[in-house]
ZALUM-184869 format. One record per atom (N, C-alpha, C, O): x, z negated, y negated. Coordinates in steps of 0.1 Angstrom, whole numbers, plus 5000, padded with zeros to 4 digits. Layout:
BEGIN
XZY ...
end
This chain:
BEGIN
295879991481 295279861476 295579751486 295579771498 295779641481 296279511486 294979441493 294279361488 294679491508 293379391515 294179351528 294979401536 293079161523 293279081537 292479071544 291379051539 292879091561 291679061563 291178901575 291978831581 290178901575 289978771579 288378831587 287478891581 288478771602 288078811611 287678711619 288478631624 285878701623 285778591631 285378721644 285778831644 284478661653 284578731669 283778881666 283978981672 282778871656 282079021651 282079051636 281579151630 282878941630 282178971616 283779001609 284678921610 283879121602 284979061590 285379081581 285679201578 285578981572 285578971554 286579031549 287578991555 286879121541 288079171533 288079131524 287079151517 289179051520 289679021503 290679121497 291779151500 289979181488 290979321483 290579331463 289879261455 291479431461 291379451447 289579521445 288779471437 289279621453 288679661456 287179651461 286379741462 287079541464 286179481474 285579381466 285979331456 284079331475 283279241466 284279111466 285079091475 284078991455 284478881455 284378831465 283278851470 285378751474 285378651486 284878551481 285478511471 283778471485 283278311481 283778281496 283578351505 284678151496 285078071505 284377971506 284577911496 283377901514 281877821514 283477691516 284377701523 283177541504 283977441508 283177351512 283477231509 282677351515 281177231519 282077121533 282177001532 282277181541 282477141552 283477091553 284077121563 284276981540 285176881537 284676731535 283876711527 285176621544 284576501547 285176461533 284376391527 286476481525 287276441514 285976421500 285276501494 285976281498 284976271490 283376261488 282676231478 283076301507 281376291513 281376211520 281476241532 281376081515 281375941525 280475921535 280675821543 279276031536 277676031539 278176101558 277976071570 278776231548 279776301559 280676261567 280676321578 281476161564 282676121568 282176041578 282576071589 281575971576 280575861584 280075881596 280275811606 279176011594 278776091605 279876121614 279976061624 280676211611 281776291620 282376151625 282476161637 282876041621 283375931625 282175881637 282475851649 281175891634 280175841645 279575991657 278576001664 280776071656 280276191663 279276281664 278976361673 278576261648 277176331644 277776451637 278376441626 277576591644 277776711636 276876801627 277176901620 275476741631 274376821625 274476851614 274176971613 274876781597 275376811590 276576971590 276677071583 277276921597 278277061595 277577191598 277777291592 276577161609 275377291612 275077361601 275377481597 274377241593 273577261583 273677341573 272977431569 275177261567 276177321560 276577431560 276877481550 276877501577 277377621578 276477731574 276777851570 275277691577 274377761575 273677801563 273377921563 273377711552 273177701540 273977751531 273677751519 275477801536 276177821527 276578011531 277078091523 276178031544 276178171548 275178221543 275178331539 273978141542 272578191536 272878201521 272578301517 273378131513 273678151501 274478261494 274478291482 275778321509 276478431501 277978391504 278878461498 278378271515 279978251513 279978371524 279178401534 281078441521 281778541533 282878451542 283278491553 283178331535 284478331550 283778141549 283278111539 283878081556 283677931554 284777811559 284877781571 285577761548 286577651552 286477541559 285477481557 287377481567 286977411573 288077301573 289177321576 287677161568 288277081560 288776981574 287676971578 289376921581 289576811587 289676701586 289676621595 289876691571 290276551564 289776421563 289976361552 289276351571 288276261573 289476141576 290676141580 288376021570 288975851575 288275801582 287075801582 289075751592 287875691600 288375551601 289275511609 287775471594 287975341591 286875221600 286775101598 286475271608 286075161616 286575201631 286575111640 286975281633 287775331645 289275281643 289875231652 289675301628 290975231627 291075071627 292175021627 290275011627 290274871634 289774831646 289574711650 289474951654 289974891667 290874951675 291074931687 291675041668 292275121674 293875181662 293675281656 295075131661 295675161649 295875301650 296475341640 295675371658 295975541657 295375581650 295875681644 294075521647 293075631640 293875621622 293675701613 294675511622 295275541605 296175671604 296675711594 296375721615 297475821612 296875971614 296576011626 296776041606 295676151608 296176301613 295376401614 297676291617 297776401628 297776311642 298576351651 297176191645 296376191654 294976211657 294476221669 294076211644 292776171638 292676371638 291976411648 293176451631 292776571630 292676611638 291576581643 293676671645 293676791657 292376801660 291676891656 291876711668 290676691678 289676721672 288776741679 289376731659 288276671648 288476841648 287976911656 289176881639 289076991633 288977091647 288377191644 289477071664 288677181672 287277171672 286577271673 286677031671 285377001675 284477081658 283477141658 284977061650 284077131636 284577281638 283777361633 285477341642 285677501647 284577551654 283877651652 284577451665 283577521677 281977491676 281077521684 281977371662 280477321659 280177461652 279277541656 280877481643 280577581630 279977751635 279177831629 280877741648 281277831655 280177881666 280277991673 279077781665 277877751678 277277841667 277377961668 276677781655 275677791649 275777961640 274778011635 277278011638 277378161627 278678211631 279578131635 278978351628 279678411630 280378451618 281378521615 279678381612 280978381593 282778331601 283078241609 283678441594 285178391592 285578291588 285078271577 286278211591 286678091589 288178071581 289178141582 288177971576 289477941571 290277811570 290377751559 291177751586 291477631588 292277561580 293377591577 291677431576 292077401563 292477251568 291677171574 294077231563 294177091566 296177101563 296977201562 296376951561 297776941556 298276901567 299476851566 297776901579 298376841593 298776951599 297877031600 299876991605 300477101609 299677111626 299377221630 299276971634 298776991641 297177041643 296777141650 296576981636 295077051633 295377151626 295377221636 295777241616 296077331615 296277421629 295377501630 297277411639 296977501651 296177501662 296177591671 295177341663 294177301668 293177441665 292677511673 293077451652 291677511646 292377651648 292077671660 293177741645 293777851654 293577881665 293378001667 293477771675 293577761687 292077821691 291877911699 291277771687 289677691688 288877851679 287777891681 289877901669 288577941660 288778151664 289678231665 287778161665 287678321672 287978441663 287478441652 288778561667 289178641659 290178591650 290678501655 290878621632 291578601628 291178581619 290778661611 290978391615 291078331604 291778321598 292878331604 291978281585 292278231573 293078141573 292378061579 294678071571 295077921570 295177891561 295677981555 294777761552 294877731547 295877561548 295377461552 297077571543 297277631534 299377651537 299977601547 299877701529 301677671530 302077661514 301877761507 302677551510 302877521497 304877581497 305577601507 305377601484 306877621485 307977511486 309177491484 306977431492 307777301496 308877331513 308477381523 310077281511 310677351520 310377301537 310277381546 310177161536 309577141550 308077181551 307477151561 307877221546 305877281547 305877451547 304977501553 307177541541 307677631545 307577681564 306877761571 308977581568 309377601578 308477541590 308777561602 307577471587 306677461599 305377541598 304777571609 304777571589 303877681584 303977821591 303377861601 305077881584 305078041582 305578041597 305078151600 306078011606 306178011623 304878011626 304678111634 303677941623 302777991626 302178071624 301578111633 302178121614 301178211605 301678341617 300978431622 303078321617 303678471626 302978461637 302278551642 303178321640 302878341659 301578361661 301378381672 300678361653 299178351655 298278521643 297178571642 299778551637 299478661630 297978661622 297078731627 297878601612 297078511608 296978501589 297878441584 296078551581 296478551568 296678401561 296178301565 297378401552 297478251550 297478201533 298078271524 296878101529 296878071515 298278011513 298777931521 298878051501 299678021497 299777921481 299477981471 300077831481 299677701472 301077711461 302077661467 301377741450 301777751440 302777601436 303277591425 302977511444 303877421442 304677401448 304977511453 305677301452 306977331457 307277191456 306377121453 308977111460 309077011459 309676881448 310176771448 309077001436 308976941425 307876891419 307976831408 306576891426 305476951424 304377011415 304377141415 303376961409 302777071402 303677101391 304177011384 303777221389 304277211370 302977301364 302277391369 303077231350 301977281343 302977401332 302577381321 303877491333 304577601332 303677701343 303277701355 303477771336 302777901344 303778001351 303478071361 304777991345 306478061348 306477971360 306278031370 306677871360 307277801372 306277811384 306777851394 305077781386 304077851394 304077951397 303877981409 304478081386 304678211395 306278201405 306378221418 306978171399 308278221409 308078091416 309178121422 307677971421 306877911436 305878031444 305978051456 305178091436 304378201442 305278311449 304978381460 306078311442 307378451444 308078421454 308478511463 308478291455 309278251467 308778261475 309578321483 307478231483 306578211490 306578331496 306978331507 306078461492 305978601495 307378611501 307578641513 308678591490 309778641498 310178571512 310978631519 309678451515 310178381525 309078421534 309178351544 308278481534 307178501545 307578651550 307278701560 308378701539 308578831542 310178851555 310378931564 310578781551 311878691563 311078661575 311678701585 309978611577 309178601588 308578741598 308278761610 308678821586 307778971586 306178921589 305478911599 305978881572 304178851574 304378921559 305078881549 303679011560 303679091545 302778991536 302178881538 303479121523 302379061515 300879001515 300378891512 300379131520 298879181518 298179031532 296979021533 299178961539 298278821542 298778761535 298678651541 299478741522 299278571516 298478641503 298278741497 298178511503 296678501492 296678351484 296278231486 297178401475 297978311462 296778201457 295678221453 297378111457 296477981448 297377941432 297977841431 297278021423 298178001412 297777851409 298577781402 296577771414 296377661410 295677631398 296477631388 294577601393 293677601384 293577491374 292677421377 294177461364 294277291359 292677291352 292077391348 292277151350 291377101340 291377171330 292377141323 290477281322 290377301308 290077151300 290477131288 289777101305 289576921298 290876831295 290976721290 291476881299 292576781298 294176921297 295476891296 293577041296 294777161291 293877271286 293177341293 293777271268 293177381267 293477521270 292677611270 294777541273 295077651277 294977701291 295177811296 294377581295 294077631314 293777781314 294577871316 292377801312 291977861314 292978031316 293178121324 293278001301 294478141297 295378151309 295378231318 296278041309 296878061320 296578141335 297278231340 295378061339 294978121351 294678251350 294778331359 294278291339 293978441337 295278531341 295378611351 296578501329 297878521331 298078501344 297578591351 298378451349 298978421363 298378531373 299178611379 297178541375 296478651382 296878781378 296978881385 297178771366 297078951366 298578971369 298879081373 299878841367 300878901373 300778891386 301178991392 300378791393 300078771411 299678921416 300178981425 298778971408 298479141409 299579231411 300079271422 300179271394 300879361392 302079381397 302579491400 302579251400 304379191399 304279201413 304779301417 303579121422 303779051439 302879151448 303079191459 301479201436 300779271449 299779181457 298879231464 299879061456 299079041465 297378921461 297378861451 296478921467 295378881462 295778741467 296678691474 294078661456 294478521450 293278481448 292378561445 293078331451 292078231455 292178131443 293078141435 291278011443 291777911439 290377821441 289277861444 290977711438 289577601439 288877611427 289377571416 287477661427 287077721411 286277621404 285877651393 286077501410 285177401402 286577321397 286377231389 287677331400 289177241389 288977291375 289177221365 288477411374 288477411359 287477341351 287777361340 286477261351 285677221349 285777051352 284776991349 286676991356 286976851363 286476751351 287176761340 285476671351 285876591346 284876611326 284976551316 284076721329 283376781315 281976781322 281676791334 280876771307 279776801316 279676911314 280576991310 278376941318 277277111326 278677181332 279177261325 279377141346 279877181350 279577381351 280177481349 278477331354 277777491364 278177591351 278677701355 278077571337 278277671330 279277661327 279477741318 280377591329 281877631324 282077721339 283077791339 281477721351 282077721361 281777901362 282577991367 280277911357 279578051354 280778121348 281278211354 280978081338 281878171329 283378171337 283978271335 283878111342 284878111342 285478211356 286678241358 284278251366 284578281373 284578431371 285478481377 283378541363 283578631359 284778661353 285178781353 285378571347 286578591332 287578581347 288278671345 287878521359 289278511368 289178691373 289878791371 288178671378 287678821383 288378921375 289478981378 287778931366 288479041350 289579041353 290279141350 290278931360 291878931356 292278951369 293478931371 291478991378 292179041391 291978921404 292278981415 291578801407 291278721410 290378771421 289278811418 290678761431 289578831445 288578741452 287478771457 289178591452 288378491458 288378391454 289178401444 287778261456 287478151453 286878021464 285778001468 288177951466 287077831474 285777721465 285977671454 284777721471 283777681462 282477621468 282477621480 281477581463 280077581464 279477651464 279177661453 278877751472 277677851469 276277771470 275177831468 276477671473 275177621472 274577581463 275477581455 273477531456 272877481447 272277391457 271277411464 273077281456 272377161462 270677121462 270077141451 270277091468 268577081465 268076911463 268176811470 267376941450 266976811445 266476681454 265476691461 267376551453 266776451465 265576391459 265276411448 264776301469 263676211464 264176101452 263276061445 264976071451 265276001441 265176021425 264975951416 265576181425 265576231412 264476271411 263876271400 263776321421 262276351423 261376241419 260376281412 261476161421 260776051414 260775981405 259775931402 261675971400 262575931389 261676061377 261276011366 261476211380 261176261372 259576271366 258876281356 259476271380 257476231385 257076081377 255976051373 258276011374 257875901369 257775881351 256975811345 259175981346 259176041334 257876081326 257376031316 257376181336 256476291333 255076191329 254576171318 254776131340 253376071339 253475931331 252475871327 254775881329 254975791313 254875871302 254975811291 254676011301 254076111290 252876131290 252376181280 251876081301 250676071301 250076211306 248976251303 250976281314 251076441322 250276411335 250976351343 248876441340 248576421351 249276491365 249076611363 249876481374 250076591382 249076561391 248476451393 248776681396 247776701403 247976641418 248976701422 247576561427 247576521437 248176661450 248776621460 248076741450 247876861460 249076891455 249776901465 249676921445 250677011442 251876901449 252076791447 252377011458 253876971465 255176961456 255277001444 255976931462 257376841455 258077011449 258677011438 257977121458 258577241450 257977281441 258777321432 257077301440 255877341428 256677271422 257577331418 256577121418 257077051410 258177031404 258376981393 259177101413 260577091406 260377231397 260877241386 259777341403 259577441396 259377461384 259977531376 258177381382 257377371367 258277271359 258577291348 258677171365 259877111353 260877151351 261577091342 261477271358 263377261359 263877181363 264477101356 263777161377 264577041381 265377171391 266577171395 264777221393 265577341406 264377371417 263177411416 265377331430 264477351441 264477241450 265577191451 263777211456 263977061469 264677131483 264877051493 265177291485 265577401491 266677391488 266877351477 268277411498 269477451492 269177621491 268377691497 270277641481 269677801475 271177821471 272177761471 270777991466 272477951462 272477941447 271577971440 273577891444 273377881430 274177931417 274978011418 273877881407 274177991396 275778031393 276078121385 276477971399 277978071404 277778101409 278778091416 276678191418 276878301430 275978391423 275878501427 275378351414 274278451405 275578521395 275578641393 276378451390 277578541383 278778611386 279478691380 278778551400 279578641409 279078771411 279578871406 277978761418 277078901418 277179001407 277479121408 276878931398 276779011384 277779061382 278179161377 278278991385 280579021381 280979121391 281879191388 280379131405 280379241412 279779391413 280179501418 278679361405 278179471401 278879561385 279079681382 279079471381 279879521367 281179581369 281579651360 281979561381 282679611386 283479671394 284679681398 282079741395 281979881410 282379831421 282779891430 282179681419 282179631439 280679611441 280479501447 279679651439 278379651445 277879771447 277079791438 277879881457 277480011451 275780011451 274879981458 275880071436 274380101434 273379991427 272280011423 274279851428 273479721422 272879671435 272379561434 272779741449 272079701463 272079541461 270879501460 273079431462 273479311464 272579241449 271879131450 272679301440 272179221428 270579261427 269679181423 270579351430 268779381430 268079261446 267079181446 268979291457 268979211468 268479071463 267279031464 269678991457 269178841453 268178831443 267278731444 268078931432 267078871423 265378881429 264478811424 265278951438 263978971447 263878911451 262678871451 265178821459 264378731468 264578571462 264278471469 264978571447 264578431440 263678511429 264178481418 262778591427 261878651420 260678631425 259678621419 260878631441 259678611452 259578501455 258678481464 260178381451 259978271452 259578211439 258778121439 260478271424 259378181419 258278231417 257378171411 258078361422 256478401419 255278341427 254078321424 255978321439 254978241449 254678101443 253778041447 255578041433 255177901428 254477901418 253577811416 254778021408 254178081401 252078051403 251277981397 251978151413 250778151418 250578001420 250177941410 250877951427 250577801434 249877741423 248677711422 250777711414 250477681396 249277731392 248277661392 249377861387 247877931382 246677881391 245777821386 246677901402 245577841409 244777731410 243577731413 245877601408 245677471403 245077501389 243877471387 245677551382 245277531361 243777581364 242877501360 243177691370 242077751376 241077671376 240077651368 241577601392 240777481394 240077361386 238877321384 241377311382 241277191367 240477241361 240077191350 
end
């Protein structure tokens, strides 16, 4: 059986046919969290703590670590900061060794800068994850030198210098090339770990099919296990969460070992919180003065004011257990107890109030 493994200073995750789903925690990418970007620009890491944390508590086994930030007021007083293999390097040791204070989850250095890329190598303990080496030929040849020299598993990205094609044929043999040129390096199979690349079901109804196909030959044909960014299938549709539910048991079925992702269930801000508090009591719904903001999200379905993990880590599970990677249901009986014991404690909270009234 085809396992990678990925190793921080005590802990370490196996991605295998065999083995539970790898959730890859993506949280800890500035690309698109301006809130984030901001901070690490102003030298505030508490967030990434946070993050690291919230997302090991929810169930990620390895956690990525994105470098990709702008730092746009540093770049007007300084023109270096526009160019981001001078901006990375430094950034991405300093979020290695933030991440690295607070958990001993495996990591996976993640960045298109060949320098931060071996920054975070450099910086991150035991044998992480790289992310990433595409079949593009200069991204080849400065990649896979490292991957050797640092002996190191590595994602392998399904495009080349033609770039994406939406041919599933042409994706695999990018994928094919990739294995065989790594194999000229002497980095086996069993460390690259395939990104067949996941398109929009919204904008290709056949996505989905494809990615199915593609896995099960990335399996049968190459041998080797496969990742992808699992919220792409969903881009751009609503109730993400339930196309994202389904779709991740159905990659699984097809041989699919990991996923970079959210395990989080974000936790409801005051905005929506009031916004709902304000719904409610334009229905003429008293809430009771005492009952707190979680009670409350409780009783309406809003979620939790708690990051938690959320309902793609509830179908992962499920999808683990269904397929003799949980022995005994241990992991699935595990989470439902301990979101069974919470909402029962709100539960109570509730009855005791209605009591009262």
């Amino acid at each position: 059986m085809t396992r990678t493994i990925v190793e921080s200073q005590s802990k370490t995750a196996i991605i295998g046919f065999d083995q539970p789903f790898c959730v890859i925690g993506e949280r800890i990418n500035p690309t698109g969290r301006k809130v984030l970007n901001a901070e690490l620009e102003a030298g505030d890491f508490s967030r990434v703590q946070s993050d690291a944390l919230a997302q090991v508590a929810a169930g990620a086994t390895v956690l990525d670590i994105n470098s990709g930030a702008v730092f746009s007021n540093k770049m007007a007083e300084d023109p270096r900061y526009a160019d981001n293999n001078f901006v990375e390097p430094d950034l991405m040791r300093q979020l290695v060794e933030t991440v690295q204070a607070v958990t001993d989850c495996p990591l996976c250095i993640d960045s298109s800068v060949p320098g931060a890329l071996e920054a975070g190598l450099k910086a991150a303990n035991g044998r992480p994850l790289l992310n990433s080496v595409t079949g593009e030929e200069e991204r080849l040849e400065m990649v896979l030198p490292m991957v050797k020299k640092y002996n190191v598993p590595v994602v392998a990205i399904s495009n080349d210098d033609t770039g994406i094609s939406e041919d599933p044929d042409v994706r695999f043999a990018v994928a094919k090339k990739i294995v065989e040129r790594a194999a000229d390096f002497g980095i086996p199979a069993h460390d690259i770990v395939v990104d067949p690349l996941v398109m929009p079901v919204g904008a290709m109804g056949t996505a989905g099919l494809q990615v199915f196909a593609l896995v099960r030959r990335l399996r049968e044909e190459l041998g080797v296990n496969t990742t992808c960014g699992a919220s792409n299938i969903s881009f751009g549709l609503p109730n993400r969460h339930g196309i994202n539910n389904a779709f991740l048991p159905m990659a699984m079925g097809a041989g699919m070992t990991s996923a970079i992702m959210n395990p989080v269930a974000l936790p409801v801000g005051p905005t929506k919180l009031a916004e709902k508090k304000a719904e409610v009591e334009a229905k003429g719904i008293v809430i009771p003065a005492d009952m707190d903001d979680e009670t409350f999200c409780q009783l309406f379905g809003l979620g939790s004011t708690l990051p938690k993990a959320g309902k793609e880590m509830e179908a992962i599970r499920a999808a683990n257990f269904l397929t003799n990677n949980d022995d005994g249901g241990a992991e699935w009986i595990k989470f439902n107890s301990v979101n069974a014991g919470a909402a029962g404690a709100a539960g109570g909270r509730r009855g005791g109030r209605r009591r009262r009234g």
